[in-house]
MILUM-672823 format. One record per atom (N, C-alpha, C): x, y, z; residue in one letter; atom name. Coordinates in Angstrom, 1 decimal. Example, Ala and Ser with C-alpha at 12.3 -4.5 7.8 and 13.67 -1.06 7.14 Angstrom:
// residues 2
   east  north     up residu atome
   13.2   -5.7    7.8      A     N
   12.3   -4.5    7.8      A    CA
   13.2   -3.3    7.8      A     C
   12.8   -2.2    7.1      S     N
   13.7   -1.1    7.1      S    CA
   12.9    0.0    7.9      S     C
This chain:
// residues 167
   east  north     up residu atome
   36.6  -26.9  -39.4      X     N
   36.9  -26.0  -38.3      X    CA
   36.1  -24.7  -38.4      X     C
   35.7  -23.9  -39.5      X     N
   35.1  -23.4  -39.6      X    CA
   33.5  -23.0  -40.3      X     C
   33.3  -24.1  -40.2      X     N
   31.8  -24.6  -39.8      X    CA
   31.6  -24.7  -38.5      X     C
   32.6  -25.3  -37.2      X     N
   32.5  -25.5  -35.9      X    CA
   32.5  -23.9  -35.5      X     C
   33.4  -23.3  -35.9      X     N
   33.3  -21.9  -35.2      X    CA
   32.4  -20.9  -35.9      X     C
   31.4  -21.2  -36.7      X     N
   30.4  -20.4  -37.1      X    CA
   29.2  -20.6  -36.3      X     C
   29.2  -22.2  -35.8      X     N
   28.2  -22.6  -35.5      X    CA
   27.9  -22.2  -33.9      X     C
   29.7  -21.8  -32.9      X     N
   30.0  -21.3  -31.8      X    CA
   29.5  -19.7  -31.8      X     C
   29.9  -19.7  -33.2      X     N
   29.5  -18.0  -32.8      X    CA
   28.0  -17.6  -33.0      X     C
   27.2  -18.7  -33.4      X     N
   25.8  -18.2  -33.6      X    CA
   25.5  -18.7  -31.9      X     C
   25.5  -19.7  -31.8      X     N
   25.2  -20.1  -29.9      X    CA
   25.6  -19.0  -28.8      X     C
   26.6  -19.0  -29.1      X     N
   26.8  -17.6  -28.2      X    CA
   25.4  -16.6  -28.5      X     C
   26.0  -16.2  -29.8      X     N
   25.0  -14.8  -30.0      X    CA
   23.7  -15.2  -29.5      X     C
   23.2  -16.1  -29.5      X     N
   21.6  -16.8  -29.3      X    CA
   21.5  -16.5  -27.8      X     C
   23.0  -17.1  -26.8      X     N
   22.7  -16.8  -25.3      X    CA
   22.6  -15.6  -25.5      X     C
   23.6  -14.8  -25.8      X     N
   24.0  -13.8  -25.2      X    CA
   22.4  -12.4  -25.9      X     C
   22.2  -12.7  -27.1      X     N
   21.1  -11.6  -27.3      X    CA
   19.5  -12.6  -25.9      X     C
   19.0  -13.7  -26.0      X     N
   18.1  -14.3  -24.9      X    CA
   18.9  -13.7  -23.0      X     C
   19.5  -13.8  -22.9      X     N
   19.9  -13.4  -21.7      X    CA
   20.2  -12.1  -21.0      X     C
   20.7  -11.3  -22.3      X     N
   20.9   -9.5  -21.8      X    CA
   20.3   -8.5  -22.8      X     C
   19.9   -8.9  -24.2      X     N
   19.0   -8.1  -24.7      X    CA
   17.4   -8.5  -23.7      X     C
   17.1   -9.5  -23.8      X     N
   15.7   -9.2  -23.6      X    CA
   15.5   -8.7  -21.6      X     C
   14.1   -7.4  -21.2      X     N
   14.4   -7.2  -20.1      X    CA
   14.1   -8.2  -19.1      X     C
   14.2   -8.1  -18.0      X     N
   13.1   -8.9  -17.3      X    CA
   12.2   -8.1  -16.7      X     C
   11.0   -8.8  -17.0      X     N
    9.5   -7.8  -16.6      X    CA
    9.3   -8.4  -15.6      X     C
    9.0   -7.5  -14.1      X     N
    8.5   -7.7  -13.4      X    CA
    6.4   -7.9  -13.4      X     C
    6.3   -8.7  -13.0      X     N
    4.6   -8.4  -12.8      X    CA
    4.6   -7.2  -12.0      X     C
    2.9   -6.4  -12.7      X     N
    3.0   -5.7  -11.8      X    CA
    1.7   -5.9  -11.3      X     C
    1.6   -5.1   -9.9      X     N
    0.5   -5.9   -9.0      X    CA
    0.0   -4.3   -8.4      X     C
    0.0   -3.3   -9.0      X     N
   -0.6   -1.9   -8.6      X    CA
   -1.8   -2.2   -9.2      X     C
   -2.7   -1.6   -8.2      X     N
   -4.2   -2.0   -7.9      X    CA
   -4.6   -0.5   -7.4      X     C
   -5.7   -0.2   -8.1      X     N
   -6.8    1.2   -7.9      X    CA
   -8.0    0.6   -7.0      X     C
   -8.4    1.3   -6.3      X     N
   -9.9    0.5   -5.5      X    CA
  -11.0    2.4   -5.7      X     C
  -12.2    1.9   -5.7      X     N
  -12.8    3.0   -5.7      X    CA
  -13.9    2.7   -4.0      X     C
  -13.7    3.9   -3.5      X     N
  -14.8    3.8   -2.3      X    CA
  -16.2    4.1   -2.3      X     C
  -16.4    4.2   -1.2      X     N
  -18.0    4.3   -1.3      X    CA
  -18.6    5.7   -1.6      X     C
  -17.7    6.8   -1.7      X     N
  -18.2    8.1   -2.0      X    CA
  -17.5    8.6   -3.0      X     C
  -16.6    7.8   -4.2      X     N
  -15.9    7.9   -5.2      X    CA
  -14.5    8.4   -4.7      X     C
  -13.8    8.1   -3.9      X     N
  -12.7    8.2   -3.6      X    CA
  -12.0    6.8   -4.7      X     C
  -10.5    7.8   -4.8      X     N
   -9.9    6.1   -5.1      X    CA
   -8.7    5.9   -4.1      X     C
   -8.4    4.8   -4.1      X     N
   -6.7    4.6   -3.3      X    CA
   -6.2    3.7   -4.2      X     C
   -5.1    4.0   -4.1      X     N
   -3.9    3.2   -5.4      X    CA
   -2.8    2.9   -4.1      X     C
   -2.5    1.4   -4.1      X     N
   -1.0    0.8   -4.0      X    CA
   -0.1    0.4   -5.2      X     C
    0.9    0.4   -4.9      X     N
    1.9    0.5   -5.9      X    CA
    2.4   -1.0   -6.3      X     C
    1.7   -2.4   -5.3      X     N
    1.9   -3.8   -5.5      X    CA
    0.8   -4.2   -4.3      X     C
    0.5   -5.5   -4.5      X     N
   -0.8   -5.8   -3.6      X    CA
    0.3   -7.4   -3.6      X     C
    1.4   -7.6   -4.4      X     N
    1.7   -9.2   -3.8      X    CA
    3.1   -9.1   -3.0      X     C
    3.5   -8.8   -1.9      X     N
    4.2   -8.1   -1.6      X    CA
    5.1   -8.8   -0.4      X     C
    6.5   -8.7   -0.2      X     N
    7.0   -9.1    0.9      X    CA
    7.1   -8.8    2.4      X     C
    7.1   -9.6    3.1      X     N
    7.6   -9.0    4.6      X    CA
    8.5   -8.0    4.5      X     C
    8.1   -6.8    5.1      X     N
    9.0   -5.5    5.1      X    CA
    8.5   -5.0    4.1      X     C
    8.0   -4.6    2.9      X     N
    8.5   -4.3    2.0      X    CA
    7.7   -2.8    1.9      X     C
    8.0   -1.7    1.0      X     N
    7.6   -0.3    1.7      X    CA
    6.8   -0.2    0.3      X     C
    5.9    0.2    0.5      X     N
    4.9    0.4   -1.0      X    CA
    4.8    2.2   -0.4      X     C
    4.5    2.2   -2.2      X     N
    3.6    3.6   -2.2      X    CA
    2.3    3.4   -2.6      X     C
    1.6    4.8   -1.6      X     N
    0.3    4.6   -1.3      X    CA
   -0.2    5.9   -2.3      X     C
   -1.3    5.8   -2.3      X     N
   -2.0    7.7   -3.3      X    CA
   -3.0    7.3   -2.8      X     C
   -3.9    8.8   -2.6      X     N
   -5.5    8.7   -3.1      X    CA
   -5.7   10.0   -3.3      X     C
   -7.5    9.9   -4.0      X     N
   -7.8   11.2   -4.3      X    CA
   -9.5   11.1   -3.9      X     C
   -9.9   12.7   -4.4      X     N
  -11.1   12.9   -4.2      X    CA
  -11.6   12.4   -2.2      X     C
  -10.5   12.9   -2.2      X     N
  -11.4   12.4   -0.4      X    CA
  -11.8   13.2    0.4      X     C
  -12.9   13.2    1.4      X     N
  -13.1   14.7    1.8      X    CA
  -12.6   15.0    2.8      X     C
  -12.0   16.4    2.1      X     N
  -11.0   16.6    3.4      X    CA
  -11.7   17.1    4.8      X     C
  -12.8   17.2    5.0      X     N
  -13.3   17.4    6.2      X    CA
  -13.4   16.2    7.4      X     C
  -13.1   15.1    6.3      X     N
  -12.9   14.0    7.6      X    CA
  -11.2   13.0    7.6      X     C
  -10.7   13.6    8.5      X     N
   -9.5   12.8    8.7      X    CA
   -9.5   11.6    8.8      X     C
   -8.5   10.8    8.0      X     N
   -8.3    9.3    8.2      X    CA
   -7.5    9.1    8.4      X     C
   -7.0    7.6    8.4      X     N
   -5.5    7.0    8.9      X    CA
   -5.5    5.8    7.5      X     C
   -4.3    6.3    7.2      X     N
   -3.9    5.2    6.5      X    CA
   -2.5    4.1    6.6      X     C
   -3.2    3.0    6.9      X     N
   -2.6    2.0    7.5      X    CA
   -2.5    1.0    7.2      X     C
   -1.6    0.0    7.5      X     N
   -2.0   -1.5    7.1      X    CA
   -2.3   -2.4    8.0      X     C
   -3.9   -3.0    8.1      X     N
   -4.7   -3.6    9.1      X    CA
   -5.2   -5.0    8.7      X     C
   -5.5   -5.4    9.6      X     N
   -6.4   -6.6    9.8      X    CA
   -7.6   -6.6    9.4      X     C
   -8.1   -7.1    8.4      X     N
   -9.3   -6.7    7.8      X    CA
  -11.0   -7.7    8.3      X     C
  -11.7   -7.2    9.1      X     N
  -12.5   -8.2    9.7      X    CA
  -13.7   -8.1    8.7      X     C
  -14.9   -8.6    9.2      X     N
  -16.8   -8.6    9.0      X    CA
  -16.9   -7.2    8.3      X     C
  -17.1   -7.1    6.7      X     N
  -17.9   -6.1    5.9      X    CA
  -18.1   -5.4    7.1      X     C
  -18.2   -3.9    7.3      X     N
  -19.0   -2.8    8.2      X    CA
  -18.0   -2.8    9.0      X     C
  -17.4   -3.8    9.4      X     N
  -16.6   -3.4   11.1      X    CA
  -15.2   -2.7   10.6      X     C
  -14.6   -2.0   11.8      X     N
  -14.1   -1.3   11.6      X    CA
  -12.5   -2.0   11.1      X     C
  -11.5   -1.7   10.5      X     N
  -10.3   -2.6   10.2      X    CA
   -9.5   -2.3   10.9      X     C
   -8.9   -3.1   11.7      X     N
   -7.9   -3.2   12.3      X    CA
   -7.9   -5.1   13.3      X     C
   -6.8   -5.0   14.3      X     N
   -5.6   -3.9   14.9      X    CA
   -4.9   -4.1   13.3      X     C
   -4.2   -2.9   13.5      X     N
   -3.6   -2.0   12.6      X    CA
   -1.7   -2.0   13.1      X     C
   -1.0   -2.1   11.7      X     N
    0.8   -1.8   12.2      X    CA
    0.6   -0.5   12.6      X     C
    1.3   -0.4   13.5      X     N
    2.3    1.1   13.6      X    CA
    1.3    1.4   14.9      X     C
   -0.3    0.7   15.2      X     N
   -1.3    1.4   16.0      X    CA
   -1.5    2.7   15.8      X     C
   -1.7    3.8   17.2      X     N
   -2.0    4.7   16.5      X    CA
   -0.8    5.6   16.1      X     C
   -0.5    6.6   15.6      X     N
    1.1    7.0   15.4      X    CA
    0.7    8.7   15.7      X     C
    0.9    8.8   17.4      X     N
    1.1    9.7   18.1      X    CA
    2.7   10.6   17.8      X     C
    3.5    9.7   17.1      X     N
    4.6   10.1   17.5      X    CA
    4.9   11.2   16.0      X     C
    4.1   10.7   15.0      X     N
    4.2   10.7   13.9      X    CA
    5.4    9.9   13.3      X     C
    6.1    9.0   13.4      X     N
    7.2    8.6   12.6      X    CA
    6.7    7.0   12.7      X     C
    5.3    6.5   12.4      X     N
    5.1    4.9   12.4      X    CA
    5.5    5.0   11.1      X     C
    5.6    3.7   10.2      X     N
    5.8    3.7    9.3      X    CA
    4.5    2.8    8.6      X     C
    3.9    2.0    9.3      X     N
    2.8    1.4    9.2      X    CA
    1.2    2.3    9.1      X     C
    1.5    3.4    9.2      X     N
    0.3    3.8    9.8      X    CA
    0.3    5.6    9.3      X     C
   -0.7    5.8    8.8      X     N
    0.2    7.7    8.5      X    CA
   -1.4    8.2    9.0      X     C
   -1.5    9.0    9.7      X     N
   -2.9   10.6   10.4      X    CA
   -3.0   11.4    9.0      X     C
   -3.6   10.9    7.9      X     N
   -4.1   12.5    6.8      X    CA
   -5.0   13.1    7.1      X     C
   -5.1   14.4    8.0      X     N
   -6.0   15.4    8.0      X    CA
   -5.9   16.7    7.9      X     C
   -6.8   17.5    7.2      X     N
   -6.6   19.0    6.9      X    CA
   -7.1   19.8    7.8      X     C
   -8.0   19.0    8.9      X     N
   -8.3   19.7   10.1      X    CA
   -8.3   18.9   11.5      X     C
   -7.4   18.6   11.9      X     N
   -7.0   18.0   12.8      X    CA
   -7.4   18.1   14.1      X     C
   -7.5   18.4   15.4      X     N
   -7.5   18.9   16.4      X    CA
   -6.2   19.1   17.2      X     C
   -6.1   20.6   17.8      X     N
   -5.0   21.4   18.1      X    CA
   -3.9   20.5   18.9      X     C
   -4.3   19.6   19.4      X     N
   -3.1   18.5   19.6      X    CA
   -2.4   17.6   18.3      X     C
   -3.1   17.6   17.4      X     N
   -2.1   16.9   16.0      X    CA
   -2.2   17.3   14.8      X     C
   -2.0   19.3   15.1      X     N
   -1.3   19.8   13.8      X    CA
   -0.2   19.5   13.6      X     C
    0.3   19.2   14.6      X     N
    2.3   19.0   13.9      X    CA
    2.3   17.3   13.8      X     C
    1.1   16.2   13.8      X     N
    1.1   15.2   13.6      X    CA
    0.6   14.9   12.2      X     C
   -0.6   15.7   12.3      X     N
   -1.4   14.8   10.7      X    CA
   -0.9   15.6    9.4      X     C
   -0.7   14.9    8.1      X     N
   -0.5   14.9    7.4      X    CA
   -1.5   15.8    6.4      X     C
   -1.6   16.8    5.7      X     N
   -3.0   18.0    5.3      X    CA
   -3.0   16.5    3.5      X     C
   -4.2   17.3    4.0      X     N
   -4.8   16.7    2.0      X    CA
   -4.5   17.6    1.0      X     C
   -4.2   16.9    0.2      X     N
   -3.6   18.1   -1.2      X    CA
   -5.0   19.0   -1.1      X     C
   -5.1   20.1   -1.8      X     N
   -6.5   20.8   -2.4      X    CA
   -7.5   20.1   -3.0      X     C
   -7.2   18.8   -3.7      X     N
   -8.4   18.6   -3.9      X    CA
   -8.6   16.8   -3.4      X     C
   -8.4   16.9   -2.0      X     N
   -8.7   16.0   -1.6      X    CA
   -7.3   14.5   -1.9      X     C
   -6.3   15.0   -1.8      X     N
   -5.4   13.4   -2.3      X    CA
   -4.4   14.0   -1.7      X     C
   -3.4   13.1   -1.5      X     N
   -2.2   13.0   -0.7      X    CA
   -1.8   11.3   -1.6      X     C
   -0.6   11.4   -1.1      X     N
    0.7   10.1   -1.6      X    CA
    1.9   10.0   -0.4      X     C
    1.7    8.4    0.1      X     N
    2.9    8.1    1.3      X    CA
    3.1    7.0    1.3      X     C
    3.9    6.7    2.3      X     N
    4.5    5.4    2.0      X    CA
    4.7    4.7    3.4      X     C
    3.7    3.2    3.1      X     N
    3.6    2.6    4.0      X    CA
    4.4    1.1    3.8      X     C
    5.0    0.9    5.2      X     N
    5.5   -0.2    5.7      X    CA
    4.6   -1.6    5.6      X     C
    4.4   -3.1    4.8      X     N
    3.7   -3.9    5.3      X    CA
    4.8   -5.0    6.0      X     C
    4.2   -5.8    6.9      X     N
    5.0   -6.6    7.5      X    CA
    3.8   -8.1    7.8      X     C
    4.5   -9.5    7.5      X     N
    3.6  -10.5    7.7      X    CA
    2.8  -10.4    8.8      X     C
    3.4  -10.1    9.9      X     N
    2.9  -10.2   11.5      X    CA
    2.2   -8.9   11.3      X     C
    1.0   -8.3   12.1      X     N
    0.3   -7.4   13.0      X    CA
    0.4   -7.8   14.4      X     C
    1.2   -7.6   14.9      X     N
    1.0   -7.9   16.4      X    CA
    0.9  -10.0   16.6      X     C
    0.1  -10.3   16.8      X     N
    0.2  -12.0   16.6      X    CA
   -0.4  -12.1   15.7      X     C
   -1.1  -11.2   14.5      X     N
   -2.2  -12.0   13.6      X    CA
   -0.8  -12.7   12.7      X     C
   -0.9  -13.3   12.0      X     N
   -0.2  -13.7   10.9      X    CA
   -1.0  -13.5    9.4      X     C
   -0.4  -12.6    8.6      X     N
   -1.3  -11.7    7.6      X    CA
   -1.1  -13.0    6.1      X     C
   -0.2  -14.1    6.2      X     N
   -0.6  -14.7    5.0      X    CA
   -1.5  -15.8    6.0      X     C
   -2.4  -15.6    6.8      X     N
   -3.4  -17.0    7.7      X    CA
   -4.5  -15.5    6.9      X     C
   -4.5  -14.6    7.8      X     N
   -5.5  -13.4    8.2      X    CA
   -5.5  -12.8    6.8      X     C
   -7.0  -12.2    6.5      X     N
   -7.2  -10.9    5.9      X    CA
   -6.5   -9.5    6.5      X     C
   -5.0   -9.2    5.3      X     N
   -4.9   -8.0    6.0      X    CA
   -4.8   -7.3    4.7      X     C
   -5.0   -5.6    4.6      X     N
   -5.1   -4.8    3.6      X    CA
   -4.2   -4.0    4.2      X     C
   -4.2   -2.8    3.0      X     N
   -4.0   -1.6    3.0      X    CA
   -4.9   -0.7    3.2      X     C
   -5.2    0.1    3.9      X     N
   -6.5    0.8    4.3      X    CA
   -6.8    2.2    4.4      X     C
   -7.9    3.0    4.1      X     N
   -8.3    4.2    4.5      X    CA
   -9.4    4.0    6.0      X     C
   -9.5    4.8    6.7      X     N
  -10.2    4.5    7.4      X    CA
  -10.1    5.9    7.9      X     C
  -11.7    6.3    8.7      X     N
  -12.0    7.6    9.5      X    CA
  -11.1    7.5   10.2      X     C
  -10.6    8.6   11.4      X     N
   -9.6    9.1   12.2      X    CA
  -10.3    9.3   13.5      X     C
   -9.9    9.0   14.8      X     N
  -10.5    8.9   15.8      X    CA
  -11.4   10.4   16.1      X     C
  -11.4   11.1   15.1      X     N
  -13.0   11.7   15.6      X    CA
  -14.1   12.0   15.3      X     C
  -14.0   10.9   14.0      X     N
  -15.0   10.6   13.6      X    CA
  -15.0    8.8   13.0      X     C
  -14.9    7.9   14.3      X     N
  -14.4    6.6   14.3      X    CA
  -15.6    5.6   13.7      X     C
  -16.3    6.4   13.5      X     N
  -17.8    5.6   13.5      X    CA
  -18.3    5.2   12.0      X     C
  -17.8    6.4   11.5      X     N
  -17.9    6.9    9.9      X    CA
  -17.1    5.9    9.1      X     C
  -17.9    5.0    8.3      X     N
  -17.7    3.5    7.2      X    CA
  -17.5    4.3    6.2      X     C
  -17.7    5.5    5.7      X     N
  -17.7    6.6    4.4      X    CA
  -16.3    6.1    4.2      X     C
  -15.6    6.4    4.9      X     N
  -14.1    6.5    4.4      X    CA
  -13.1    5.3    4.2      X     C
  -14.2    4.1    4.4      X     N
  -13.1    2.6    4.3      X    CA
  -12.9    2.4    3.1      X     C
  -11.7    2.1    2.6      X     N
  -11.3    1.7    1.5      X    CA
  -10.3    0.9    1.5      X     C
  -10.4   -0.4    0.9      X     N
   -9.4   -1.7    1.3      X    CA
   -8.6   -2.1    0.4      X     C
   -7.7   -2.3    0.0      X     N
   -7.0   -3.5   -0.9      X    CA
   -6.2   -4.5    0.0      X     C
   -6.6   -5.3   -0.3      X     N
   -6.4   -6.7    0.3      X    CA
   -4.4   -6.5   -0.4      X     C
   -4.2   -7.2    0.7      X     N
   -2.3   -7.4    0.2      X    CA
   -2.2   -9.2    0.2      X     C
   -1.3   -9.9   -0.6      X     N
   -0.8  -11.0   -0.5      X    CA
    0.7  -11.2   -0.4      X     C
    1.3  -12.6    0.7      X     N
    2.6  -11.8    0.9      X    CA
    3.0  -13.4    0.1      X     C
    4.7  -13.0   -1.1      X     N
    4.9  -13.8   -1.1      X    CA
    5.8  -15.2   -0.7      X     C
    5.4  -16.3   -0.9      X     N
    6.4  -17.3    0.1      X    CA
    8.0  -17.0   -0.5      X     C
């Protein structure tokens, strides 16, 4: 009988240290991307669920040109990325979509978002499977920097991390 209850008390101890001493480690899936003029952007996971709210950072970006950082539809190298969640966020409260600029035009100082001093800001964007009808685990969709409609033209500022959603 006590050989049986030595042998219970080591099995226990065996679950019980395997099941609540050790932690469980999440993967982690934060991803740095460097752009084309040494910018970087950092998300906080790249494998990620419907809905799920990441945090975004970048740095070194110049603050003379306003972007949008969003999560879009990623097409053809050069073109521009979108459609995009949230579209454009006139209202300022999309969640998909954030205006960072330190010089805005006098219609969206109380919309855009200023760049730290040396070029970086940190926010937090919404991704969601759907864009509108794309379906983003069929489609290329990222996380993205992109110029700001007044300087729409400008490739300088794209910066992508592809997102993967999981089943």
């Amino acid at each position: 009988m006590l050989r049986r209850n030595l042998y219970l008390t080591w099995v226990t101890l065996f679950i019980a240290t395997t099941l609540f001493a050790a932690p469980a480690t999440a993967k982690s899936t934060k991803q740095t991307v460097k752009g084309p003029t040494g910018q970087t952007l950092t998300v906080s996971a790249t494998e990620v669920r419907d809905g799920q709210i990441l945090t975004v950072t970048g740095a070194k970006y110049n603050k003379k040109v306003g972007i949008y950082l969003a999560f879009c539809v990623v097409g053809a190298k050069g073109s521009v990325p979108g459609p995009c969640g949230g579209g454009v966020n006139t209202a300022g409260s999309a969640t998909s979509s954030v205006w960072i600029s330190s010089n805005p035009p006098a219609y969206g100082k109380s919309l855009a978002v200023p760049f730290s001093k040396s070029g970086g800001f940190e926010s937090k964007i919404k991704v969601s499977r759907y864009i509108g009808t794309v379906d983003c685990t069929v489609a290329k969709c990222a996380v993205v920097t992109r110029a700001d409609h007044t300087q729409s033209a400008n490739r300088k500022a794209d910066v992508i991390i592809p997102m993967k959603f999981k089943k």
